[in-house]
N, C-alpha and C positions, 0 to 999 in steps of 0.2 A: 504494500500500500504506500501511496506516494502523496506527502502533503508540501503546500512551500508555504514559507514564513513568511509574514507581509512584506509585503514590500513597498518602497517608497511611493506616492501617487505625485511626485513632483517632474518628473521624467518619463520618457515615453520612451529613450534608449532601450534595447534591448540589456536584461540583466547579467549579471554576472553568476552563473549558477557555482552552488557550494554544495557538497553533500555534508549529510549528516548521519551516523551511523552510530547511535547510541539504542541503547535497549529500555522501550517504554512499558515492556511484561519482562517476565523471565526470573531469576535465581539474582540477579543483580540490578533491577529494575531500579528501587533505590536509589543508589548512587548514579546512575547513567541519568536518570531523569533529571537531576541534579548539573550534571553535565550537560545535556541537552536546553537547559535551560539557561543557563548560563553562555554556550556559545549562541543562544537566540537574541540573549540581552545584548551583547556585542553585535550584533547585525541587525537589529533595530536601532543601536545608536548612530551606525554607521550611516541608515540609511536616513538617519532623521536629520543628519548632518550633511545631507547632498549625495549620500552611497560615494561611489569610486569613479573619479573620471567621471564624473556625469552620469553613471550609472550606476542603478540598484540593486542591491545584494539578494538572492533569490536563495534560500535554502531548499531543498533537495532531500526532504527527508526518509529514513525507512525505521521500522522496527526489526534489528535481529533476533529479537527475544532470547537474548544469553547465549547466542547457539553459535557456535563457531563456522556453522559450513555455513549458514545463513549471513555471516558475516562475508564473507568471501563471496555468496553468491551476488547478493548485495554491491559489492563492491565493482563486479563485474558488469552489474547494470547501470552502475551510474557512469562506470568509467566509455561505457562504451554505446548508452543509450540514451543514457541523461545530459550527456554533453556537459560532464563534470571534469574537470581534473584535480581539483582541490578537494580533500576530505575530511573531515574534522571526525574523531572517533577511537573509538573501542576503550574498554575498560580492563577484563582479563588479557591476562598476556596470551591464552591463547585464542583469543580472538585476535589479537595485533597480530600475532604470525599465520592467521590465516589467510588477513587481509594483505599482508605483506608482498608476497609473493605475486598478487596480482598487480597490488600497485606499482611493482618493479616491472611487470612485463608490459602492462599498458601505458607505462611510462606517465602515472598519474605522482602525486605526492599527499602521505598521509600527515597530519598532524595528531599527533597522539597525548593525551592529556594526562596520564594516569601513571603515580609512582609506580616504579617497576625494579624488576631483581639486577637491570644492568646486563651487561656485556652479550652487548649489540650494536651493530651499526649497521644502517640503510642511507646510503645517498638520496632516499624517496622519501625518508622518516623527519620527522622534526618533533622532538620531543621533549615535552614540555614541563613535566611530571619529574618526580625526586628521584634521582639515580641512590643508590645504595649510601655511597656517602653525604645526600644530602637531608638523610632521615634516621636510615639504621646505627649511624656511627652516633651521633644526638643520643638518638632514645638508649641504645646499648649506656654511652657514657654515664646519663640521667639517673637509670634504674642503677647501676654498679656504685652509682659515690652512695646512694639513699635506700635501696634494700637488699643488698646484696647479691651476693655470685651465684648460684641456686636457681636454675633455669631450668623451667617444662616449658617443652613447645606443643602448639597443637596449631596444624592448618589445613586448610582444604586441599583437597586431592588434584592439582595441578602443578605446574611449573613456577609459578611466582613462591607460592608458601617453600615450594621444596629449595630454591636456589636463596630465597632472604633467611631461611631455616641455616641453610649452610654458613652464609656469610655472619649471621649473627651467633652459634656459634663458634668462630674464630676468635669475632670479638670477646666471649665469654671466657673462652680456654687464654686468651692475650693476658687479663685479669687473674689468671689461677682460677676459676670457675671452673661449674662443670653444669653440663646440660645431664640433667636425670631422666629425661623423656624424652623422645620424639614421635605425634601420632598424628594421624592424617581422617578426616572424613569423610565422604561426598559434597562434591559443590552444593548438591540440591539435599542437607543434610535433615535427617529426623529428629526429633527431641531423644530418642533414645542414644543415638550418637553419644550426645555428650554425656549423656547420663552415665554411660559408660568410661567418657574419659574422667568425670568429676573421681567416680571409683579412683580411678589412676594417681589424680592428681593429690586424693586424701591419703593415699599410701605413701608418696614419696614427698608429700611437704616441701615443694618450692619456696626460693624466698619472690618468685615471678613468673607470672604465666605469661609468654609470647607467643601472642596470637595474628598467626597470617591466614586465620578466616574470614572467609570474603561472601557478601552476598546476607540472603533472607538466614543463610546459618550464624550470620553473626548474633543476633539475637536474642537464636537457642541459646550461644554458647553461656551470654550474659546472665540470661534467666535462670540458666541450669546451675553457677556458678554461686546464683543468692540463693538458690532453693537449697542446694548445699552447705547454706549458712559459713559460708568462708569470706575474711576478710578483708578488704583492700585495703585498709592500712596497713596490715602486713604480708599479704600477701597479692597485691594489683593484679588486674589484667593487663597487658601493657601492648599492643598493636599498633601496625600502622596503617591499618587496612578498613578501622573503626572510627566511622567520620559522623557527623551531622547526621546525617540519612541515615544512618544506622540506630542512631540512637535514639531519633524517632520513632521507629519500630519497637523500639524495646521499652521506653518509658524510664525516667529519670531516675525509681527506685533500683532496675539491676544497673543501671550507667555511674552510678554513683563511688566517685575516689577511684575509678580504672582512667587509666595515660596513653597518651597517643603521640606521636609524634608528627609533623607538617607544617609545610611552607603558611600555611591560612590557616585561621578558626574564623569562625563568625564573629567571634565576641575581639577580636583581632580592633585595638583602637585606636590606630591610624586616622586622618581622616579621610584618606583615598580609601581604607574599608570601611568608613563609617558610609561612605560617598558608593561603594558598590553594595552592600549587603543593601542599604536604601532601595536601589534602583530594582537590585532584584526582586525584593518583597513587594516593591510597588508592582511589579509585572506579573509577578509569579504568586502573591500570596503572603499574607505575615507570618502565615507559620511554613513557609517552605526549606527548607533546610540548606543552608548556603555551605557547600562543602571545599573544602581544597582540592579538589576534583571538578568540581564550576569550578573557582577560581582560576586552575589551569585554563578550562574551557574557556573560559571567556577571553581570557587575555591572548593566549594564541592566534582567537577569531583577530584581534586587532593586530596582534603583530603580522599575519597573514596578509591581510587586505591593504596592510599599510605600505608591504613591500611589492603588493601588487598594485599601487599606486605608482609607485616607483618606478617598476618595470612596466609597466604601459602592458603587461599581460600576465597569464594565469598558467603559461607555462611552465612546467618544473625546473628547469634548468634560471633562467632571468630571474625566477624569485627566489632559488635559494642563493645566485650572488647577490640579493638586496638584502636576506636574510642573516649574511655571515656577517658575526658579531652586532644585529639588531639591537635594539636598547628600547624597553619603555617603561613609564613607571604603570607598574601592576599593583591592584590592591595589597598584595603582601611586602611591596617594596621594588627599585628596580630589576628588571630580569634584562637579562642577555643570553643572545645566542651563542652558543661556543661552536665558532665556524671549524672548527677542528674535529668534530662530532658530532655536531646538527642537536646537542643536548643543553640544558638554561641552567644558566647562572641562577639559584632562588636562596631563599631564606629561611633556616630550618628554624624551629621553633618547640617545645615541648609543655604538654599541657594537661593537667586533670581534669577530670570532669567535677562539676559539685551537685550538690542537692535538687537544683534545679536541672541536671543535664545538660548543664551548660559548661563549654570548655573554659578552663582558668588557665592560663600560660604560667606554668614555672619554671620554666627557664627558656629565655631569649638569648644568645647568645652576639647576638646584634651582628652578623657579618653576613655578608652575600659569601656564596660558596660555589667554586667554580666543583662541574659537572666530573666526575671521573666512575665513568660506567661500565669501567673496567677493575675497577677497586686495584688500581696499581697500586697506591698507599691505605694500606688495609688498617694503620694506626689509629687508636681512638685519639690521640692527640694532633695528630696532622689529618685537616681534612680539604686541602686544598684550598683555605679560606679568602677571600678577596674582599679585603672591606674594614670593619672596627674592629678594637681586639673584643675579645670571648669574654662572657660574664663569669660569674663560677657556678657551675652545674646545681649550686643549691640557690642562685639568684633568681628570685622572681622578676617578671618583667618589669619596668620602674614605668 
């Protein structure tokens, strides 16, 4: 099914088509909606500002419903039917590598919104989302100064939980730690799942539970974890895959004293995110959940359209020379392109949830941090940083 975004009524120009390829059903519906909405609020401003060259931004959208071949198939209809070559999308990594593949043969270019495990590169890719050190080194260092070394992991049955599962174990054994678990469940997971890993987790008493559960299971995991009557004062959930959307589904009694780490929170008090969470809730709802997943989405739509202002086209090749080294200020702070990897300069951040389910930032570390999604520098003290010095991991934001 095919819908497009409004579009400008100020021009008669033929539009500029964009796809969109986010999931409005499915196992991660949640967070992609979030996404979806966030790259629309960007191309509503664009268009309300004159669109591009005189012409107006036309989205292109479809529903994969979580489904990886859907994603792909998808992909091959805009690239080749929709008259798209721009596409803003996907959420799990394997939907980005399903899409991948084609965006490379039809010589389209993806922008991709969503933290991921890293080590990757597509000259078709522009990725916009936390590479490994611009999240897991944060939250790894966070939990190790404040609850200790004592790690159970539990994640979804795909390629992101298993490769962030690896790399933050490194981090744990770096410290002397030691991971006591590792368990995995279905994407599309049951209440009994957890109930199972709660078993687990009450036998070997973590001083931390890392969780790269993703989707409608996040939820379970949180519900199953207070019906378990265990602690997050001392014993958190700690994810980076647990955003806004999520925590709407679950309700602010199991969200409560579990960490997250990301470039954006809502409650993020800037006035460039006081100035976007606004806009979106004006568009989307006061209670729609503004995630660091929008936030990506949104700001790509502009760095995208900006550099296809530039290049006078929507070609892949012209926009990613306008693209290398981009700059703009994004709700969470400036980003930048890293023309060496097509990955962004962002702003890691880490945060508790409180009573209300609302994210509290406990440690800002105040620097942009350049992209390395190859984890060449695996150190929790070096992370590539580009910017102010670092607060101390027990410093609240000021």
């Amino acid at each position: 099914m095919r819908s497009a975004a409004p579009m400008s009524d100020a021009s008669s120009a033929p539009p500029w088509r964009v796809g969109l390829l986010y999931s409005a059903t499915g196992v991660t519906a949640a967070i992609e909606i979030s996404q979806q909405r966030g790259a629309l609020l960007a191309i509503d401003e664009i268009n309300q500002a004159g669109g591009v060259l005189g012409r107006p931004v036309e989205a292109v959208v479809y529903d994969p419903a979580s489904d990886p071949k859907a994603y792909r198939r998808y992909a091959e209809t805009l690239l080749t039917q929709d008259e798209v070559r721009i596409i803003f999308g996907c959420y799990m990594s394997s939907t980005r590598k399903a899409v991948l593949p084609v965006v490379e043969a039809l010589r389209g270019l993806l922008f991709y919104p969503t933290l991921y495990e890293g080590f990757e590169y597509s000259r078709h890719c522009v990725y916009t989302g936390a590479a490994p050190n611009q999240n897991a080194i944060q939250l790894a260092k966070y939990l190790l100064a404040t609850h200790g070394n004592r790690f159970f992991m539990i994640g979804s049955n795909y390629v992101f939980p298993y490769e962030s599962n690896r790399i933050m174990s490194d981090f744990v054994t770096q410290s002397s730690g030691k991971v006591l678990d590792e368990v995995y469940v279905p994407v599309d997971p049951t209440p009994q799942d957890f109930e199972r890993v709660m078993a687990k987790i009450r036998k070997t008493g973590p001083d931390v539970i890392f969780s790269t559960v993703v989707g409608r299971g996040t939820a379970m995991l949180y519900e199953a974890y207070r019906a378990a009557g265990f602690d997050p004062a001392t014993m958190p959930i700690a994810s980076l895959t647990t955003s806004e959307a999520e925590v709407a589904e679950m309700g602010p009694e199991a969200a409560r004293g579990h960490i997250t780490a990301a470039p954006f929170f809502e409650t993020l008090g800037t006035s460039a995110a006081r100035r976007f969470v606004a806009a979106f809730k004006a568009r989307h709802g006061a209670d729609a959940p503004v995630t660091a997943c929008a936030e990506s989405a949104y700001f790509q739509v502009h760095l995208a359209l900006r550099a296809l202002a530039r290049a006078g086209t929507d070609a892949p090749e012209p926009l990613l020379a306008h693209l290398a080294d981009a700059e703009m200020d994004a709700p969470q702070g400036r980003v930048r392109i890293d023309a060496s990897n097509n990955h962004t300069y962002l702003w890691p951040r880490v945060a508790r949830l409180d009573a209300q389910g609302r994210f509290q930032i406990v440690w800002n570390p105040g620097i942009r941090v350049k992209p390395d999604p190859y984890c060449v520098v695996q150190r929790l003290d070096d992370w590539s940083a580009d910017g102010l010095n670092a607060a101390s991991p027990s410093s609240p934001e000021g």
